[in-house]
C-alpha positions in Angstrom: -27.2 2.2 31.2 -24.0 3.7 32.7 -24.1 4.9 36.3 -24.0 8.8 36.3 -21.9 10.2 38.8 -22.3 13.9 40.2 -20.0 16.8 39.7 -17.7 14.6 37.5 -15.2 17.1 36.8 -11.8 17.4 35.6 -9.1 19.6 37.0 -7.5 22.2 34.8 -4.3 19.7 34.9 -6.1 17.0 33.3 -7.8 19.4 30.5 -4.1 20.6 30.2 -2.7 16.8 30.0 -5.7 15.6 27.7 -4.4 19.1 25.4 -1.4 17.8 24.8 -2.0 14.2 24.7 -4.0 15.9 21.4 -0.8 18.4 20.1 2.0 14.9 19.9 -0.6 12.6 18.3 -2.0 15.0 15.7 1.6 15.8 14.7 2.5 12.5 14.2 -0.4 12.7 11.7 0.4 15.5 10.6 3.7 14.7 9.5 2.3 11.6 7.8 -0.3 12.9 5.6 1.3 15.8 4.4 5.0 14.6 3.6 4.8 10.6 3.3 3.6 11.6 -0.8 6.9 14.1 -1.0 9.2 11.8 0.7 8.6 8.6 -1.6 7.6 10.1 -4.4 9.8 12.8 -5.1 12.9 12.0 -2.7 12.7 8.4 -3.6 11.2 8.2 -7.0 8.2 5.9 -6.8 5.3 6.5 -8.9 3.1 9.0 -7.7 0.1 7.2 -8.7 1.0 4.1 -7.0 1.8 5.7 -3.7 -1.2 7.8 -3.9 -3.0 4.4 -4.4 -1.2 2.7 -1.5 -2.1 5.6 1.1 -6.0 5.3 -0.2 -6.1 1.9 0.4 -4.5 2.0 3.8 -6.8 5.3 4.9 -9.6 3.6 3.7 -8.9 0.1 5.3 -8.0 2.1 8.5 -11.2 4.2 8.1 -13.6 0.7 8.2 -11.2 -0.5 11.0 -11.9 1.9 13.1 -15.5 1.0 14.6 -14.1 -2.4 15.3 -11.1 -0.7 17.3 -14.3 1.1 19.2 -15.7 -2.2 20.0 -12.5 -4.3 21.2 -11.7 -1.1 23.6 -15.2 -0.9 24.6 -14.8 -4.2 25.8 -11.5 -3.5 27.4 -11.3 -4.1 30.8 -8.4 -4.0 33.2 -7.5 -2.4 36.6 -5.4 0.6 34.1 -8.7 1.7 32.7 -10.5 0.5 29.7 -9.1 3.2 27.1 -5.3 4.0 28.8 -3.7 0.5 28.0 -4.9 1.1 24.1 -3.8 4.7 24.3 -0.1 4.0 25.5 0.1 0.6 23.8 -1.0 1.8 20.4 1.5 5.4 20.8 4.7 3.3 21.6 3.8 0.7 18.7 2.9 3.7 16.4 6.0 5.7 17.3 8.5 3.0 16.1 6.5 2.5 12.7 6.4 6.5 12.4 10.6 6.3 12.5 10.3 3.6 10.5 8.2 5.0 7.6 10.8 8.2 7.4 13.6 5.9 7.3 13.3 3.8 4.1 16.4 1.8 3.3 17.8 3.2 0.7 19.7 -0.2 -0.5 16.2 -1.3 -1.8 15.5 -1.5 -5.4 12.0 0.0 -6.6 10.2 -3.0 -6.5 11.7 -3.5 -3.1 10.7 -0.3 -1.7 7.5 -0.6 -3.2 6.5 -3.6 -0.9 8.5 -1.7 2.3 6.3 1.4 2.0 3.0 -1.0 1.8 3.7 -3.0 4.4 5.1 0.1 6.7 2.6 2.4 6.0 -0.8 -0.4 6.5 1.1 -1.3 10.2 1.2 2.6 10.9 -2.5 3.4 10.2 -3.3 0.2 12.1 -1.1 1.0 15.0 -2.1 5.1 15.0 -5.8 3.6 15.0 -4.7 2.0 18.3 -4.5 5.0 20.1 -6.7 7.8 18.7 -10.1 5.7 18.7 -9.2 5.2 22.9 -8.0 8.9 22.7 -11.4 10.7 22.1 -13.2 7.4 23.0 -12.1 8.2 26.5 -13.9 11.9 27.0 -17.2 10.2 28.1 -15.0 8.1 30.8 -13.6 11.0 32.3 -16.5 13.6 32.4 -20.2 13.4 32.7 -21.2 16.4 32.2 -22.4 18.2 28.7 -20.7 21.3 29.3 -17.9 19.8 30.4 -17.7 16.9 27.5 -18.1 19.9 24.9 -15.3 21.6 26.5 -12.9 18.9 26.6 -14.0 18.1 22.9 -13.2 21.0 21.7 -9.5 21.2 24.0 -8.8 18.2 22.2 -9.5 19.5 18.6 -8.0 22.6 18.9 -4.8 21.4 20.6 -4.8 18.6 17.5 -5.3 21.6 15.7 -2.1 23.1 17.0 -0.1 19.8 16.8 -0.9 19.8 13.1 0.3 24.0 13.1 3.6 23.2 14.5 4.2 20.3 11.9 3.5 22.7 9.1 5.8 25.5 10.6 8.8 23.4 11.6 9.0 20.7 9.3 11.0 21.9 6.3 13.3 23.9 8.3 14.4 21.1 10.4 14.8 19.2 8.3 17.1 20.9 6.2 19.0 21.4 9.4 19.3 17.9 10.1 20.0 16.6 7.1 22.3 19.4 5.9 20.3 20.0 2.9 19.8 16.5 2.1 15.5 15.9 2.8 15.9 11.8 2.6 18.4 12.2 6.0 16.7 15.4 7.9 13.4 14.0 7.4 14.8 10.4 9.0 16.0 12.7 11.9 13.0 14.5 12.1 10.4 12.3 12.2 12.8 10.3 15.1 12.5 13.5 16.8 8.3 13.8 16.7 8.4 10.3 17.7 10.1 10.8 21.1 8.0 14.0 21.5 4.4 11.7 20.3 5.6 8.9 23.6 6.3 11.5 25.9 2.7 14.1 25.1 0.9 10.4 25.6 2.4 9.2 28.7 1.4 13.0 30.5 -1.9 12.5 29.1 -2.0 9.0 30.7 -0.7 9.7 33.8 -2.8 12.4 34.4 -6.3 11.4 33.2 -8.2 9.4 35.8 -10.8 7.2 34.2 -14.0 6.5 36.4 -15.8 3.2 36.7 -18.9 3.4 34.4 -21.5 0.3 34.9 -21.4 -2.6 31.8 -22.7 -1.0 28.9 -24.0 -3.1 26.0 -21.6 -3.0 23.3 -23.0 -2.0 19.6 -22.4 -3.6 16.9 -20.5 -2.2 13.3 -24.0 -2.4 11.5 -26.0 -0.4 14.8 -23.2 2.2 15.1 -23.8 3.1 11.2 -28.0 3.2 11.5 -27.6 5.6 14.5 -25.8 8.0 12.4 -28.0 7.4 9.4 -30.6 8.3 11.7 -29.7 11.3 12.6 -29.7 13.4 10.0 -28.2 16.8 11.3 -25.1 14.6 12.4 -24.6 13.1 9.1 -24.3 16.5 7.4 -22.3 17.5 9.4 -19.8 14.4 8.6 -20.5 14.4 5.0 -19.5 18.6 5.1 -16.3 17.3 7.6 -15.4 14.8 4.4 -15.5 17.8 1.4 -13.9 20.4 4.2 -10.8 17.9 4.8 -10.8 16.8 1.3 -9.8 20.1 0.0 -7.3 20.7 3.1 -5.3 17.5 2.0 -5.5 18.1 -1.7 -3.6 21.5 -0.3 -1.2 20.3 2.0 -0.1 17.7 0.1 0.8 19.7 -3.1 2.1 23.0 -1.3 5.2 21.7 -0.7 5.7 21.0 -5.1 4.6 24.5 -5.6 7.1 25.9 -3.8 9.9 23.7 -4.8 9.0 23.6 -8.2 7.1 26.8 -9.0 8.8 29.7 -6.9 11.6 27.6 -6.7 16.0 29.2 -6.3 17.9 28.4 -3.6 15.5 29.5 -0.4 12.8 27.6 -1.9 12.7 25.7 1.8 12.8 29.0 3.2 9.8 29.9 2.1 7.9 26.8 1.9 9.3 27.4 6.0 8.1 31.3 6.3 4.7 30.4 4.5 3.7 27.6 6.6 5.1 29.8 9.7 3.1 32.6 9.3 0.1 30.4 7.8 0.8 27.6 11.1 0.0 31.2 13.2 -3.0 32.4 11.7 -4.2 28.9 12.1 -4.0 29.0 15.9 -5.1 32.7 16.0 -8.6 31.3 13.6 -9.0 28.6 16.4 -8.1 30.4 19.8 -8.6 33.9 19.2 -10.7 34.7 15.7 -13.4 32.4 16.5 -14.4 33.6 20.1 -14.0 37.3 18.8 -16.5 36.3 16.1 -18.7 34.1 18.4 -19.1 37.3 20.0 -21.2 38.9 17.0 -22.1 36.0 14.7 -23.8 32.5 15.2 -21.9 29.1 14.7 -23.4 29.2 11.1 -22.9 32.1 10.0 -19.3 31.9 11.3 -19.2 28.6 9.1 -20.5 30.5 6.2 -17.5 33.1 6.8 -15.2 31.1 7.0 -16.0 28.7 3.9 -16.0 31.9 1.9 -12.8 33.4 3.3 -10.9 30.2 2.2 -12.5 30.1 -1.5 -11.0 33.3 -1.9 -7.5 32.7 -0.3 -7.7 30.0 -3.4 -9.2 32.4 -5.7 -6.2 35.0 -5.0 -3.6 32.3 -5.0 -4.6 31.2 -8.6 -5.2 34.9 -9.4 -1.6 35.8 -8.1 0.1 32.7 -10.3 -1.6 32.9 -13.4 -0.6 37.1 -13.3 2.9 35.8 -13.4 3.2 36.2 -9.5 4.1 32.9 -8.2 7.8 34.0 -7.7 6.0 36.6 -4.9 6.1 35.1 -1.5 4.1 38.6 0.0 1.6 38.0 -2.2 1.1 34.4 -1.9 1.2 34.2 1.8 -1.8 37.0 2.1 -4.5 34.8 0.7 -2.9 31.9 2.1 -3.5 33.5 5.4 -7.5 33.7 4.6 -6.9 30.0 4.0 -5.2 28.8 7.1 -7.3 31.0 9.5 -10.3 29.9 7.8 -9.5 26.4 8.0 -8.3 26.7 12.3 -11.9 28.0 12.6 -13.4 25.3 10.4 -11.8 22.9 13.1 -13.3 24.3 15.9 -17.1 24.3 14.2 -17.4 21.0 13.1 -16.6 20.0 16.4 -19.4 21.9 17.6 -21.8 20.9 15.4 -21.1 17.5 16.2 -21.7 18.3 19.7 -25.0 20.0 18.9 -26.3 16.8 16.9 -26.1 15.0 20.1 -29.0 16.2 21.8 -30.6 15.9 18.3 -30.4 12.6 18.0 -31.5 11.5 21.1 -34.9 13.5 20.7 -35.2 12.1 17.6 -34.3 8.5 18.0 -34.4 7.7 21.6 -31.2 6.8 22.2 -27.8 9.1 22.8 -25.0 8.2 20.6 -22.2 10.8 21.7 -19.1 7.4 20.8 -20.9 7.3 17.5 -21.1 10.3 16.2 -17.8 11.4 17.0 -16.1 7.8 16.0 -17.7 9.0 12.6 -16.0 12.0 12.5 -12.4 10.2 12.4 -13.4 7.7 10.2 -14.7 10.1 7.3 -11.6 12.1 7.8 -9.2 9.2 7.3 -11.8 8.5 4.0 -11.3 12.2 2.9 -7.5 12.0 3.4 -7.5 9.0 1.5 -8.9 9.8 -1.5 -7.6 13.3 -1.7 -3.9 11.5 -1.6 -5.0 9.4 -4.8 -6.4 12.5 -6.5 -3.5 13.9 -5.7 -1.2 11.5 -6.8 -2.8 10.8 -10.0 -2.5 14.4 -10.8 1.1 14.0 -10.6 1.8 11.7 -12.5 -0.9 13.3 -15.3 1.2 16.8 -15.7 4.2 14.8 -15.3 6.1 16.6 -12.4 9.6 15.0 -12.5 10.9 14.9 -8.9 14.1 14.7 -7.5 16.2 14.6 -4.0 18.1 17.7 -3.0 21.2 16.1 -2.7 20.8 15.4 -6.5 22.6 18.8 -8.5 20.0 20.6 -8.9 16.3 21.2 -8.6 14.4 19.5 -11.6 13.1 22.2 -13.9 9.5 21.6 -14.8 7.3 22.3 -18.2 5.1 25.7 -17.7 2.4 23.2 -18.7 3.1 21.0 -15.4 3.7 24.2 -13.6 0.0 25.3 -14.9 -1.7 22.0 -14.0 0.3 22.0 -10.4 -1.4 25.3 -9.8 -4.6 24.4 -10.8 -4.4 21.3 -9.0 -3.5 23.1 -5.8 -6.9 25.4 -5.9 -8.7 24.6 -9.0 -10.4 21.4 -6.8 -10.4 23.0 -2.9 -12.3 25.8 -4.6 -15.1 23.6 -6.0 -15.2 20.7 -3.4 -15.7 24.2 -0.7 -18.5 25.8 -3.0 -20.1 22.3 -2.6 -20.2 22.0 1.1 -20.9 26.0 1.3 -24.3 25.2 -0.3 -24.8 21.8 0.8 -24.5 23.1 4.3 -26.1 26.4 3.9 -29.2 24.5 2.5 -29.4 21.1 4.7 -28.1 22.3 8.2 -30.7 23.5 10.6 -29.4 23.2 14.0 -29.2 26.8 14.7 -28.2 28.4 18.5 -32.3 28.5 19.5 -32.6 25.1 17.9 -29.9 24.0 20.1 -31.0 25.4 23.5 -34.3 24.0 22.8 -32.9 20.6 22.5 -31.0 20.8 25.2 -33.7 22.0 27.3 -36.0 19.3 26.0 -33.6 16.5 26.8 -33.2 17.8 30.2 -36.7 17.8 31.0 -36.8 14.3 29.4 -34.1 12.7 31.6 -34.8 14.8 34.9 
């Protein structure tokens, strides 16, 4: 058992530092799941359906990896800490793969390019794994305290949450600022750029977090980790609702940037790709920092889940609504549902962190034993699985309406079939619709964990352990 030290807390410069430690590294992967598929498949011309396949199997291979990263750091032990040498370690490796994977050599043939991207992109989802397992790993290290490891849980997702905001505001717009309307250059640029800011949010957070000495803990194996999540029932919905939830957000984020290149197209196509993901990037934060607590207010947890599942079925409903009516040319009248969307979504962030949290106490009623480093561990590794296979799906679909893609330094724009046009719309909300009626449902139905639920399991563990 780990030695429990009183009053653990952190000071509000440390919640600050572990904040932003979250905003650099959930840019960094930001930027790579939603504009690795655009930059080698459209700028560079390789087959959608084979990078689609590549970034599956890396996600996926990434995803298993990642209780084994748990167990080498949790047997980590040096006079740095056990989780700061991984955390800095695994950022600088992962910011010079990060430059790397935006800067593609363009003397390589396709078959060449083909093996570059493999290789490039398997050492960046090992090297990212490096640093984010140690990153949330850490939370128990430096608090104690329930309150406070909820709090700093949820800083940390909603800071990634505005890391991942910022990359779909400013991404586009840079970059056709640095590379001068060339995407292959600005994104090189670009992704240089987050890779400095990635080091420097990491080496604050390191610097300013102070790990505290915990007693030898025994270490669990791959096989226990995955039977204490089985176990727990409440926690295992909750990851299985966190897989169909991200699933849909990928399918989106990866095919956004088609429909407005390709279906509202002309000239300031970038620009409003730019003011859409703006204005959407806002209502994102607002969801997380402001709409939530105003709705917490009035509403419990679920039924603020419940909300904001359905607000986001109908931002896609609209969207559809608005394209097939001939309005896909309107930027006004796209960016209002997509606004339902994105707000939804920085909410969703926040409550899946918290029902995570409130499976904790579950669990340990249930079972025994408290599994807080399982639990969440799970959450990362089902999000790398949803990411994974919603960039296959995605890249499949590609391929099967046969978008033609081309670089902007090419003449012009490609000019696409209305059928390919059709099935990129569809595409885009056709399968987030479904995959969020599912968890709707599937939640609704198999979640019971409500707020008197969760006081009375908190109260009964506190009795248990006083």
């Amino acid at each position: 058992m780990g030695k429990t030290l009183a009053n653990q807390k952190m000071t509000v410069w440390q919640k600050v530092a572990f904040g932003i430690g979250a905003v650099g590294k959930d840019m960094v992967y930001a930027l790579s799941s939603s504009y690795i598929l655009y930059y080698y498949q459209d700028l560079l011309h390789l087959s959608a359906t084979f990078v689609g396949l590549i970034l599956m199997i890396a996600r996926v291979f990434d995803a298993f990896n990642d209780p084994f990263m748990g167990i080498i750091v949790q047997k980590t032990n040096t006079r740095w800490g056990r989780f700061r040498p991984w955390l800095f370690t695994g950022t600088v490796l992962n910011a010079f793969v990060l430059y790397a994977l935006f800067a593609a050599p363009t003397s390589l043939d396709n078959a060449g390019l083909m093996v570059y991207f493999s290789v490039v992109y398997i050492l960046w989802g090992v090297t990212y794994t490096m640093m984010d397992i140690p990153y949330w790993s850490m939370i128990p290290a430096v608090t104690n305290t329930p309150a406070e490891t909820e709090n700093l849980s949820v800083i940390g997702r909603t800071c990634a949450g505005v890391g991942s905001a910022l990359i779909a505001m400013l991404t586009m717009l840079l970059v056709g600022m640095l590379g001068g309307g060339n995407d292959i250059v600005g994104l090189k640029y670009f992704a240089l750029g987050v890779s400095v800011i990635f080091v420097v949010t990491e080496i604050i957070c390191c610097f300013a977090i102070k790990e505290h000495k915990i007693a030898e803990q025994k270490t669990a194996t791959v096989g226990e980790m995955f039977k204490s999540l089985f176990e727990n029932d409440q926690a295992l919905i909750v990851v299985l609702s966190i897989v169909l939830i991200n699933s849909a957000l990928y399918l989106t984020s990866n095919l956004i940037i088609y429909f407005f290149k390709y279906d509202m197209g002309g000239e300031g196509w970038r620009g409003n790709y730019t003011l859409f993901s703006t204005v959407g990037g806002g209502f994102q934060i607002l969801g997380m920092m402001i709409l939530y607590p105003i709705l917490r207010k009035k509403l419990s947890n679920i039924s603020i889940f419940k909300v904001s599942v359905g607000m986001s079925i109908l931002g896609y409903i609209l969207i559809l609504a608005f394209c097939l009516l001939g309005f896909s040319g309107n930027l006004v009248l796209i960016t209002i549902p997509g606004i339902l969307v994105f707000a939804a979504n920085g909410m969703l962030s926040v409550l899946t962190t918290v029902f995570l949290s409130s499976t904790v106490d579950y669990g340990e009623l249930k079972t025994g034993h408290r599994e807080e480093s399982v639990i969440f561990s799970m959450q990362t590794f089902v999000v790398k699985l949803a990411s994974g296979l919603s960039v296959f799906i995605t890249g499949i679909g590609l391929d099967a309406i046969g978008l033609v893609g081309n670089a902007d330094d090419e003449a012009a724009v490609a000019v696409q079939s209305a059928s390919t046009l059709t099935g990129l719309r569809l595409l885009m909300t056709v399968g987030p619709i479904i995959l969020l009626i599912v968890v709707f449902f599937f939640f609704g139905k198999k979640f019971k964990l409500d707020d008197a639920e969760i006081e009375k399991n908190a109260r009964l563990v506190k009795e248990r352990n006083s």
